[in-house]
C-alpha positions in Angstrom: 3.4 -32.3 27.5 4.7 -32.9 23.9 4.4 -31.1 21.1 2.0 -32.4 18.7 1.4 -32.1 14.6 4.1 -32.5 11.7 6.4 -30.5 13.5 6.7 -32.6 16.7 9.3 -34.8 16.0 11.7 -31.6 15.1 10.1 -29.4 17.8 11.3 -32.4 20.4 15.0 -31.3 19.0 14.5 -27.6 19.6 17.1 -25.5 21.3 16.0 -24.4 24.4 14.3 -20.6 25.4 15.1 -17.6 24.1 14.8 -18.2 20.1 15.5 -14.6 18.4 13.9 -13.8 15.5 16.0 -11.8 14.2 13.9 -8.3 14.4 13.6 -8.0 18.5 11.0 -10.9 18.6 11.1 -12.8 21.4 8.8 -15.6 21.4 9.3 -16.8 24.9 8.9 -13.1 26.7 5.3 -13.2 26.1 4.7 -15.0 29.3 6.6 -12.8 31.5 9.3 -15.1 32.4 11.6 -18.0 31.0 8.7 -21.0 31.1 10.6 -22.8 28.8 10.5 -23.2 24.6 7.4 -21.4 23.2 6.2 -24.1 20.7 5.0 -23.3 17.4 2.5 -26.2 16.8 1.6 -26.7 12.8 -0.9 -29.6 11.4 1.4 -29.0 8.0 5.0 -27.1 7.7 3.6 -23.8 6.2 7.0 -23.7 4.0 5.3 -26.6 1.5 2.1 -24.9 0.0 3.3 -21.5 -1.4 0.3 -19.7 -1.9 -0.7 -19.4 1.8 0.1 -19.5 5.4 -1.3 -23.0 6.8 -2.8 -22.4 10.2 -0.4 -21.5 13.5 -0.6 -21.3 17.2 2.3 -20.1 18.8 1.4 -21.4 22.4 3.5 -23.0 25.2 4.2 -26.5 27.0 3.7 -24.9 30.1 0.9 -22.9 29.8 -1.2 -21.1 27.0 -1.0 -17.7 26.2 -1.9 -15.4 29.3 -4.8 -13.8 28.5 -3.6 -10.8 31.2 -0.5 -9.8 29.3 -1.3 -10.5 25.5 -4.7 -10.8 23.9 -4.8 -13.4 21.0 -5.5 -12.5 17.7 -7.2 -15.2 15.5 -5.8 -14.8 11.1 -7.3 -17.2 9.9 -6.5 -20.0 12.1 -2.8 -18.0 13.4 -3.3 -16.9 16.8 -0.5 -14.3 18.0 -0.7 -11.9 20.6 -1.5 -8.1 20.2 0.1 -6.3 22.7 3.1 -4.0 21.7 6.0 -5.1 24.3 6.2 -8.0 26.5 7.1 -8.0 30.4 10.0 -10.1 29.1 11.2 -7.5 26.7 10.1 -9.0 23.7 8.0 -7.4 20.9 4.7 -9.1 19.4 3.6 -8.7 16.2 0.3 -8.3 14.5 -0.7 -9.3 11.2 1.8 -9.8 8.3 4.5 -9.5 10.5 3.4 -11.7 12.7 3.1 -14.7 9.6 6.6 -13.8 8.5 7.7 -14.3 11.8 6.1 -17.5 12.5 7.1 -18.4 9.1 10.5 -17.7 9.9 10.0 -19.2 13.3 9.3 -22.8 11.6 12.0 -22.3 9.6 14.3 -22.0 12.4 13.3 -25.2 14.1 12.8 -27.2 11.3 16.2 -26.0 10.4 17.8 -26.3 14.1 17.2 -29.7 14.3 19.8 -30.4 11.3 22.8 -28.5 12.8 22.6 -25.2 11.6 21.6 -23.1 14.0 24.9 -20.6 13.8 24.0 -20.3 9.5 20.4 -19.6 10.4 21.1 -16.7 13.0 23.2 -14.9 9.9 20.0 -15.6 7.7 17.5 -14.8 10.0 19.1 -11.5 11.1 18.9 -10.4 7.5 15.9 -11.6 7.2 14.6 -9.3 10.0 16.5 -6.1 8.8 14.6 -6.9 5.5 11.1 -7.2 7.2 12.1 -4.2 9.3 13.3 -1.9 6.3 9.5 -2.9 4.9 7.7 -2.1 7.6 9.9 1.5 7.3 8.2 1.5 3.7 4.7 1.2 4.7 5.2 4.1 6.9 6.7 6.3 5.0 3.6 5.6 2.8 1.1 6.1 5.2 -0.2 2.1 5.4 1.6 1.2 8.6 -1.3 0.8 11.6 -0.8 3.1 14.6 -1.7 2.2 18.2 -4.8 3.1 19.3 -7.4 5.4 18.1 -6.5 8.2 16.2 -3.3 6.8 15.3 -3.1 7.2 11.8 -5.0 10.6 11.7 -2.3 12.1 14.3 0.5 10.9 12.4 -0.8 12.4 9.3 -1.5 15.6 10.9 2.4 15.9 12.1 3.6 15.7 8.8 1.0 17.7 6.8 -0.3 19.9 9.4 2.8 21.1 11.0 3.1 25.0 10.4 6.5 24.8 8.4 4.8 22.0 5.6 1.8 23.8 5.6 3.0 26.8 4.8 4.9 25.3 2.0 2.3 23.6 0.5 1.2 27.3 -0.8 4.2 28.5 -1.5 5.2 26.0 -3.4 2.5 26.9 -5.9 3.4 30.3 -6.5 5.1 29.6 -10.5 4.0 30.0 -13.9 3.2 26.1 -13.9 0.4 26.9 -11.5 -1.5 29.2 -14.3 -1.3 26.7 -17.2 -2.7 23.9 -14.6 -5.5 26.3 -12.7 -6.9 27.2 -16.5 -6.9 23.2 -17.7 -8.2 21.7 -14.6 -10.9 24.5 -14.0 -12.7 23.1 -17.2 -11.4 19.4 -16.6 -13.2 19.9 -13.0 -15.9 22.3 -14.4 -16.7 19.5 -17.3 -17.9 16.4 -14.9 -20.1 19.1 -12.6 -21.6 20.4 -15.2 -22.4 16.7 -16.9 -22.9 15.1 -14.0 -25.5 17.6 -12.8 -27.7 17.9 -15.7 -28.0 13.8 -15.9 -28.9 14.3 -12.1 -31.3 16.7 -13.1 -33.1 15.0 -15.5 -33.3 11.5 -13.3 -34.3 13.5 -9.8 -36.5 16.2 -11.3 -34.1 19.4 -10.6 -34.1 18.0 -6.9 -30.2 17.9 -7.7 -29.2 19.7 -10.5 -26.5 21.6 -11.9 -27.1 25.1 -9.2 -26.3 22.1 -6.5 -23.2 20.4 -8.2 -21.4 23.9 -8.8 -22.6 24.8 -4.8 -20.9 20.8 -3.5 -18.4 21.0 -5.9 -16.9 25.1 -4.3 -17.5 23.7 -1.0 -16.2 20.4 -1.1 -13.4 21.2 -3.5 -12.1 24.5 -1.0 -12.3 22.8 2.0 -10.7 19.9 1.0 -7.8 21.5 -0.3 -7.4 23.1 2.7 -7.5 20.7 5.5 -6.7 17.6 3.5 -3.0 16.1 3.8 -2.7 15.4 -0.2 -3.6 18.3 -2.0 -2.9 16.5 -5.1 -5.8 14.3 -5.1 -9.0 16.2 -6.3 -12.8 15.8 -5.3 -15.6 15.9 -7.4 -18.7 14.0 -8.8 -17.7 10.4 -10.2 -20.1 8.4 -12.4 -20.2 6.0 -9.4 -21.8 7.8 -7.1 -24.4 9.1 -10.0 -24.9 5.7 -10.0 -25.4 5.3 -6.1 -27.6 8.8 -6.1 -29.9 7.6 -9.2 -30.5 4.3 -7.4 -31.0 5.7 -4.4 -33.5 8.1 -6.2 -35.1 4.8 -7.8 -36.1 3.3 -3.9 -37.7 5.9 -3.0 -39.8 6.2 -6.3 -41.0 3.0 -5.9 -41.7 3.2 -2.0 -42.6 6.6 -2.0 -40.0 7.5 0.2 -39.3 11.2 0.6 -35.9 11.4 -1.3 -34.1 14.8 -0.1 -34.0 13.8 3.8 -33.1 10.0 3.2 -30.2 11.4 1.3 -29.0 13.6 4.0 -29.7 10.9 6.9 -27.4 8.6 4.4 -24.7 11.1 4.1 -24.8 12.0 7.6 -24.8 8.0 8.8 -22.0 7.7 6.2 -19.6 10.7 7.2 -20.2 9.4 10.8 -19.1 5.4 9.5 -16.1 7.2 7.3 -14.9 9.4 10.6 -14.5 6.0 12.3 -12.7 4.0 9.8 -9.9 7.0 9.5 -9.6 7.2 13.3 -9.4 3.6 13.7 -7.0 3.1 11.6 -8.6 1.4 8.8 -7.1 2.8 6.0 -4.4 0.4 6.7 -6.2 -2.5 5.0 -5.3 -0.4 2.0 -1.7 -2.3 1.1 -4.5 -5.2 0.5 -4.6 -3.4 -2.4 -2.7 -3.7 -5.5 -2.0 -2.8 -9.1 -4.6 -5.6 -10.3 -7.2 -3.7 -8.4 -6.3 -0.4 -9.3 -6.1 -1.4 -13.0 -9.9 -2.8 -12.9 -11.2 0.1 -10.5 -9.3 3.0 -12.4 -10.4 1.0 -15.4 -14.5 1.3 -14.9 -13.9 4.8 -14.2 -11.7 5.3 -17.8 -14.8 3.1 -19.7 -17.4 5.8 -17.9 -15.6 9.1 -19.2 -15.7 7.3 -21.9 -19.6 6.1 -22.4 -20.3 9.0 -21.3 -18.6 10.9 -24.2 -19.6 8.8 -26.8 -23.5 8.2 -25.6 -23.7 12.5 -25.5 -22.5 12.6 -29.1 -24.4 9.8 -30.5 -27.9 10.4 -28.5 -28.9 13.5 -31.0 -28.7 11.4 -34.3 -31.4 9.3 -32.8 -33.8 12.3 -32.0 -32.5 14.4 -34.7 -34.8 13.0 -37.2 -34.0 13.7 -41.3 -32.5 16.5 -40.4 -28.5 16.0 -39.3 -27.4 18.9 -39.3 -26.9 19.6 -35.6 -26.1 16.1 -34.9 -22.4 16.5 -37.1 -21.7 19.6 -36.2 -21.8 18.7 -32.5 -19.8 15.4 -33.3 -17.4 17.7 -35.1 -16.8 20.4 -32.3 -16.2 16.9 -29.8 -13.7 15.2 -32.0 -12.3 18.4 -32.7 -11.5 19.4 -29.5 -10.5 16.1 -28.3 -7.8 16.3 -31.3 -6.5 19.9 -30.5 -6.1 18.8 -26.6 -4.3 15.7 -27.9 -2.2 17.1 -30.3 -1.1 20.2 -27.5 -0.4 17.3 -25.0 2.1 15.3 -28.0 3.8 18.4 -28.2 6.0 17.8 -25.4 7.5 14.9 -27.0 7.9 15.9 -30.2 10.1 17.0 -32.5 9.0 20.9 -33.9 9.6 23.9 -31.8 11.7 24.9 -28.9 11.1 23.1 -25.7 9.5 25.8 -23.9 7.1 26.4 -27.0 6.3 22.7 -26.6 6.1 23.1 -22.6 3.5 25.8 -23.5 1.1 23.6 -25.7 1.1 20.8 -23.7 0.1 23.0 -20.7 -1.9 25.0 -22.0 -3.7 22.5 -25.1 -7.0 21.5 -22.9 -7.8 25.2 -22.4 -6.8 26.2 -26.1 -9.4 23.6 -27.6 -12.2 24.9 -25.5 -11.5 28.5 -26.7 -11.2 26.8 -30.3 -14.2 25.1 -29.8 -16.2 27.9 -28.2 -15.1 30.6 -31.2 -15.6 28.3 -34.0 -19.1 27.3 -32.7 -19.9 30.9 -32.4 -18.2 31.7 -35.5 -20.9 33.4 -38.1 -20.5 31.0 -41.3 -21.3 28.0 -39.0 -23.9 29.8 -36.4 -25.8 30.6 -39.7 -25.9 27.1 -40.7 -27.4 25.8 -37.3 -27.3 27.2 -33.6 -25.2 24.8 -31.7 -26.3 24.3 -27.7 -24.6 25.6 -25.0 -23.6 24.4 -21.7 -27.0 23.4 -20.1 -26.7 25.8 -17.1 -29.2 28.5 -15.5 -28.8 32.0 -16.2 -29.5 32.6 -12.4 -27.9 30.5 -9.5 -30.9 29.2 -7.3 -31.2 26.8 -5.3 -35.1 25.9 -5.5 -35.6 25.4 -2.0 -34.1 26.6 1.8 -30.3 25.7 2.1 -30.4 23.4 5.1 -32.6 19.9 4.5 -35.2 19.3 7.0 -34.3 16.4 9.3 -36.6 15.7 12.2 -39.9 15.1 12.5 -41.0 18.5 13.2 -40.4 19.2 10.0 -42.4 17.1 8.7 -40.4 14.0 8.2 -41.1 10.5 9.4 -39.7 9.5 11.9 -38.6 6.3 10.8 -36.4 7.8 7.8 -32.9 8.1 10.3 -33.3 4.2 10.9 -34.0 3.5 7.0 -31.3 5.6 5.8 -28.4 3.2 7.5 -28.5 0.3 5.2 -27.8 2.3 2.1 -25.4 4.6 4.1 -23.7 1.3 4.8 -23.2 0.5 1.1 -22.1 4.3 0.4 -19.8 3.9 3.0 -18.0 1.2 1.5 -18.0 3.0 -2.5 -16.7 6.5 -0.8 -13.9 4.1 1.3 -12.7 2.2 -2.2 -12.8 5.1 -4.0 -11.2 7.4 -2.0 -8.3 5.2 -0.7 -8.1 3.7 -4.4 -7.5 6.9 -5.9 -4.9 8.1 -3.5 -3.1 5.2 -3.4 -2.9 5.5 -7.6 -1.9 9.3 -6.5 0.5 8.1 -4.5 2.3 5.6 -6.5 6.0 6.1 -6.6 6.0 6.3 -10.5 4.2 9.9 -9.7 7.3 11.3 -7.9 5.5 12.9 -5.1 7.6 13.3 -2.2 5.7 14.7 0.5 4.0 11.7 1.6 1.2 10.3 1.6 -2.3 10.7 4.1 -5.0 8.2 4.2 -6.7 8.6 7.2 -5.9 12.8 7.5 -7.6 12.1 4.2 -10.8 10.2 4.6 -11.3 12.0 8.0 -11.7 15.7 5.9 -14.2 13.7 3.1 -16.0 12.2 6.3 -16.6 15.9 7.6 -17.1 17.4 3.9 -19.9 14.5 3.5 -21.6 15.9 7.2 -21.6 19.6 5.7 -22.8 18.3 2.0 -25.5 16.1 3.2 -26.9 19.0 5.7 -27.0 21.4 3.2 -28.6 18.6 0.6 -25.8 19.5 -1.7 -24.1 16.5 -4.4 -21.8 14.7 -2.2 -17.9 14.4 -3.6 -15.3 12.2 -3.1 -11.8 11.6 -5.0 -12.1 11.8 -8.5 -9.3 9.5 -9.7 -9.3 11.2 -13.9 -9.0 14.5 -12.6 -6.8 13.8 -9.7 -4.2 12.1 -12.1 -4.4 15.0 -14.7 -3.8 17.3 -11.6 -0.7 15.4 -10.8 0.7 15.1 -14.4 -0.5 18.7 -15.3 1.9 19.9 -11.9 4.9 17.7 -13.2 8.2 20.2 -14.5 9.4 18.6 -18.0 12.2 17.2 -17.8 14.3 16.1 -21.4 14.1 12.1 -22.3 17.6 12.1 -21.9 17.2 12.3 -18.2 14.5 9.7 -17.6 11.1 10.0 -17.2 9.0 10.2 -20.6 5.4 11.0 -20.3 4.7 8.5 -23.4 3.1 5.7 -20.8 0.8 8.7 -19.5 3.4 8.8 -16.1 4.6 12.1 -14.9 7.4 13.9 -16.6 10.1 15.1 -13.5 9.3 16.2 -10.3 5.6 17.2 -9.0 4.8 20.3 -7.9 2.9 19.7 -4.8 0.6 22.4 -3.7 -2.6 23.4 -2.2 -2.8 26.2 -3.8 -4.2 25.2 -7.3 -7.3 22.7 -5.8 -8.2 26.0 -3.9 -8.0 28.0 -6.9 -10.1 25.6 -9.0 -12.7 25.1 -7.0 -13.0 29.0 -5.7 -13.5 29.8 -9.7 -15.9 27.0 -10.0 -17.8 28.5 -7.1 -17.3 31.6 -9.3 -19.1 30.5 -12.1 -22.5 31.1 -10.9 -21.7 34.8 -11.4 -20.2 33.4 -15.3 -23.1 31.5 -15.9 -24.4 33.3 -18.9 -21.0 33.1 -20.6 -21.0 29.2 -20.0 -23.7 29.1 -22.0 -21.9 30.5 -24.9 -19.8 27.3 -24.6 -20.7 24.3 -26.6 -22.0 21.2 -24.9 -20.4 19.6 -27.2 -16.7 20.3 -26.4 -17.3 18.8 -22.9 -17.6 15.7 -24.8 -14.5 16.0 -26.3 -12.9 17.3 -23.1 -14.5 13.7 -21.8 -13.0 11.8 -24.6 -9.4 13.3 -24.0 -9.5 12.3 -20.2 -10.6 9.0 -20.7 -8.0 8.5 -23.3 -5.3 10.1 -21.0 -6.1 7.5 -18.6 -5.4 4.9 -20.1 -1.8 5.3 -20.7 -0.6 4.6 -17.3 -3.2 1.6 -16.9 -1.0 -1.8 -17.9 -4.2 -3.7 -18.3 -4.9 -1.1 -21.4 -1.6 -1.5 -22.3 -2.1 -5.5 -22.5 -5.4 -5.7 -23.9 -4.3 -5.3 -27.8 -1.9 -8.1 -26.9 -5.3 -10.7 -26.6 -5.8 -10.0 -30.7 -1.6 -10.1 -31.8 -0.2 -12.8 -33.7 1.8 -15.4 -31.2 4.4 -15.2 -33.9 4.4 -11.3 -33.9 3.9 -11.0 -29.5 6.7 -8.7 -28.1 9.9 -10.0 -27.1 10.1 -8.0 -23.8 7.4 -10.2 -22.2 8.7 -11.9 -19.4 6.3 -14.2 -19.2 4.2 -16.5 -21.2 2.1 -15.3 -23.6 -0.7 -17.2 -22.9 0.0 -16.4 -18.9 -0.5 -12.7 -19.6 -3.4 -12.7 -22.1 -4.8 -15.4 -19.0 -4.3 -12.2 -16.3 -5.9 -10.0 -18.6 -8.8 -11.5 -19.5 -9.9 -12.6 -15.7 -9.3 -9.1 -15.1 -11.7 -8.0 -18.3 -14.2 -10.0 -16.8 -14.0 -8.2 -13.3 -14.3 -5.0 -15.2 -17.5 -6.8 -17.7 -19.1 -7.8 -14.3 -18.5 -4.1 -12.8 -19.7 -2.4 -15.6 -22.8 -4.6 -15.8 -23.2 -4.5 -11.9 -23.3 -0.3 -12.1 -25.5 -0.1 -14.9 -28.8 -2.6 -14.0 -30.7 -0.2 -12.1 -32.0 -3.3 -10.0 -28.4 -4.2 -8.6 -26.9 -0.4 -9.1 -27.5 0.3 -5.1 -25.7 -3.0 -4.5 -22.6 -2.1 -6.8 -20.2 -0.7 -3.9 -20.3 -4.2 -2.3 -19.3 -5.6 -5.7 -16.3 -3.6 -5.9 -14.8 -5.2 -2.8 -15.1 -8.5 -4.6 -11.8 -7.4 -6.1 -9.9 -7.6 -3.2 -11.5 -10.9 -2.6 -10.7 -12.0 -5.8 -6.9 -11.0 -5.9 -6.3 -12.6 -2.2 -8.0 -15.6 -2.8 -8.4 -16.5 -6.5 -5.3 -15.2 -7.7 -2.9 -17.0 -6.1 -4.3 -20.2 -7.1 -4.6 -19.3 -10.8 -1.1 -17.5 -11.5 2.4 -18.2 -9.6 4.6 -16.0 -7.3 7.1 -15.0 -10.2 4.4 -14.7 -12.5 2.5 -12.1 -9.9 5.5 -10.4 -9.8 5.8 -9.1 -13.3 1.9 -8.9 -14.0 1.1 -7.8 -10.7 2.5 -6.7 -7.5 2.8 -8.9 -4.2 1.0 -8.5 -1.0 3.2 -8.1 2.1 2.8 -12.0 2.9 3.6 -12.9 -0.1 6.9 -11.0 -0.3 7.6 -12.7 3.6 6.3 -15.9 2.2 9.1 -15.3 -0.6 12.0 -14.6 1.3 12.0 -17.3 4.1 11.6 -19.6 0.6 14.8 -18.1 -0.4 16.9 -17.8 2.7 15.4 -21.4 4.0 15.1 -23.7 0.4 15.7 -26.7 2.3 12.2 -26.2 3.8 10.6 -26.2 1.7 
């Protein structure tokens, strides 16, 4: 039997069994025994088109693959075998591994067949310690893929969960750094509940409303600083799932659906769909992932602190009528507190005071314009002019109805509501899956400095069982907030001088990060808190959330390079920077595909005929950077405007080591 394809006539001249690869592969033990050469058949050498891996089939002359001892795999056309060790005391690997490999592989004969078999066995074992060192990399970072179920969870759970981390994790928190960031994030956490449950109020009727979010939001926020594996990362209402919830609320308008048990069946079908992802390892798909999605995702959520912000202080000119009194002084006390936080936050960097007066402001700045805010609203030259609102919160916590949500039919809900319910926890499932794993990988990002590790699938296994407990309760489901996880992580950073590296200009982290559990817990157990606070929340203005809103949003966008390109689309070509490494026209081409991403997100979430449908759209991203990408924009041009996926960086350095390949 001879080899057929474009590799026959070199396979014919391959040296016999036994071909290392360089990282313990062996491509002949996967049959048990020495059957001769394993063939790698190709209808086109996979070295000559760049941008992906042509179809594979690592098979044999003798006999195909033995369906006993390894099961195939079909990639897209590349068929390798599964199974972790070979009788013949080879490995096999799965997924991008396995491409490089039969990447390298081809190389080796194509290369063997010209003499240089002693050059390529230096190259290729370098090549392997490379591949290997990456693999190392992904987990550390908590993307590699365990064996078996539970895998990823259990692996998670050594690191995080042992007694001598946990422990640490609390005492790490006890410093002065934890006051400043308790006080700032309890309003940066308290702002969104409080926002995001009156809109849910007014679309659902007080089904959900503010009494619920501050109930989800102690519950959710506690637990999830307690079991979770990165404390870092907060939960909280997002503006997508408002989205999903008003939507959601919309169906069952217009079918006359009963709305509080299919949103408990959804969250329950969804915690049970999220609890198998984590423990099947899923979470792994996550280095599919990279800074071009993050950029667009992170990006809608930036434009909807934003909207938001500006929508709240614009809306009263339109119903104020002649009278615009109320109207500017509410716009006033927004833009004034979003200055006072933003000049606090400069203060680090800037020139007046001693450090640790400037250390103080920053720290401290959020919390100082809400008190600013509050006492010059309430001050009596400006309350005699016109009564500005307060916070729109009860002066009692109540619920409005029995704790648990009735589920069954005996009371009284149709039976067919548990069947109904999986379709749209389907699409929930995939917005909680993004979001989550989106906003901890941007957590996780080595320009952050954490160095604990990270935890996807400890992670999303805790939101699957917070979501169960939510959802029975009929409480506001949460899910990690990526504006006030980010704010967490940069609030918990120790200043460091510019002199010795990091500068918090971009919006990165300033030194090391204070990792801790103990200031989520702390957040959360005084929002919880507040219902006993609630007639001093009203004292404080409305308004100020707004410009608490505007200062997040703003924040976020420092550390976002598709912000940071985006002026570049309206420069001069004679006055562009001269630091870009690419084209100009290359970059403004990146940034404007990803501007209409973003333009066909934003337009996606807010169409209340296609909002249910909008988690489905964000996946497109992925789709879009493996697929479309690569076609539109080159390998060295991904590298500075983006980041490469794992087969791309394998794809790379067989290019290099084998050039004559190609």
């Amino acid at each position: 039997m001879m080899p057929s394809g474009a590799l026959g006539p070199l396979l014919a001249a391959a040296p016999p069994p036994r071909l290392r690869l360089g990282f313990g592969s062996s491509v002949d033990g996967m049959h048990g025994g020495s059957v001769g050469p394993t063939w790698l058949i190709s209808p086109a050498s996979p070295l000559r088109q760049r941008s992906r891996v042509e179809p594979l089939t690592l098979a044999s002359p003798s006999r195909p693959l033995c369906r006993r001892r390894a099961a195939a795999l079909r990639l897209g056309g590349l068929v390798v075998p599964t199974s972790k060790r070979t009788s013949g005391g080879g490995f096999c690997w799965s997924g991008a591994r396995a491409r490089a490999s039969a990447l390298l592989c081809a190389a080796f004969l194509s290369n063997a067949a010209r003499g240089r078999n002693r050059r390529l066995a230096s190259l290729g074992g370098r090549l392997g310690r490379s591949l290997s060192k990456r693999g190392a990399a992904a987990a550390a970072s908590g993307l590699e893929r365990s064996a078996g179920w539970f895998g990823g969870v259990r692996d998670d759970a050594r690191r995080r969960w042992s007694p001598t981390s946990y422990l640490r994790d609390w005492t790490d928190g006890v410093t002065s750094k934890s006051i400043a960031t308790v006080a700032f994030m309890y309003f940066a956490c308290l702002a969104p509940v409080v926002a995001f449950g009156q809109l849910t109020g007014t679309v659902t009727g007080g089904v959900l409303g503010v009494p619920h979010f501050l109930a989800g939001a102690a519950v959710g926020g506690v637990s999830y600083a307690v079991l979770c594996g990165q404390p870092m990362t907060m939960i909280g209402p997002t503006g997508l799932t408002f989205a999903y919830v008003t939507a959601l609320w919309g169906l069952c308008q217009t079918f006359g659906w009963p709305f509080l048990s299919l949103y408990a069946w959804t969250g329950i079908w969804c915690s049970a769909l999220l609890a198998l992802l984590a423990c099947g390892g899923a979470c792994s798909l996550v280095s599919l992932v990279t800074q071009f999605t993050d950029d667009v995702f992170n990006g809608l959520i930036v434009i909807t602190f934003l909207a938001t912000a500006c929508r709240n202080i614009a809306a009263p000119f339109a119903a104020a009528g002649l009278d615009k009194t109320v109207p500017f002084l509410d716009a006033g006390i927004a833009l004034g507190t979003f200055a006072v936080a933003a000049l606090c936050n400069a203060a680090r960097s800037g020139p007046y005071f001693r450090p640790a007066i400037r250390n103080l402001l920053a720290d401290f700045g959020p919390v100082l314009a809400m008190v600013t805010a509050t006492v010059a609203a309430r001050y009596s030259s400006i309350a005699s002019v016109a009564s500005v609102n307060g916070l729109a919160v009860p002066s009692v916590f109540d619920l409005g109805r029995p704790l648990l949500v009735p589920l069954l039919p005996s009371g009284g809900v149709p039976p067919w509501v548990p069947a109904a319910a999986v379709v749209p926890a389907l699409l929930l499932t995939l917005l909680f899956f993004l979001d989550q794993n989106i906003t901890s990988r941007v957590v996780n990002n080595p320009s952050n400095g954490l160095r604990k590790g990270a935890t996807y699938h400890l992670d999303l296994l805790v939101v699957a069982g917070i979501t169960l407990a939510l959802s029975l309760m009929g409480l506001p489901w949460m899910v990690a907030a990526t504006v006030q996880s980010l704010s967490h992580v940069r609030a918990m950073a120790t200043a460091t001088p510019p002199s010795e590296g990091a500068t918090s200009a971009a919006g990165k982290p300033s030194g090391e990060v204070v990792e801790t559990r103990l200031t989520g817990a702390l957040v959360h157990l005084l929002i919880g808190g507040s219902v006993a606070l609630l007639p001093f929340l009203r004292l404080v203005p409305a308004s100020a959330i707004s410009g608490l809103f505007l200062f997040l949003g703003m924040r976020m966008t420092g550390g976002n390079a598709f912000f940071a390109r985006l002026p570049l689309l309206f420069r001069d070509p004679e006055k562009q920077p001269s630091s870009l490494v690419v084209k100009p026209s290359t970059a403004h081409a990146f940034t404007a595909l990803q501007a209409a991403c973003l333009t066909g997100l934003w337009v996606m979430r807010s169409v209340p005929a296609t909002a249910l449908l909008f988690p489905s759209v964000i996946l497109m991203l992925v789709a879009v950077r493996l697929r479309l990408v690569p076609r539109l924009f080159s390998r060295a041009e991904l590298e500075v405007l983006d980041e490469l996926l794992p087969e791309e960086i394998a794809q790379s350095r067989v290019a290099e080591r084998f050039p004559s390949s190609a």
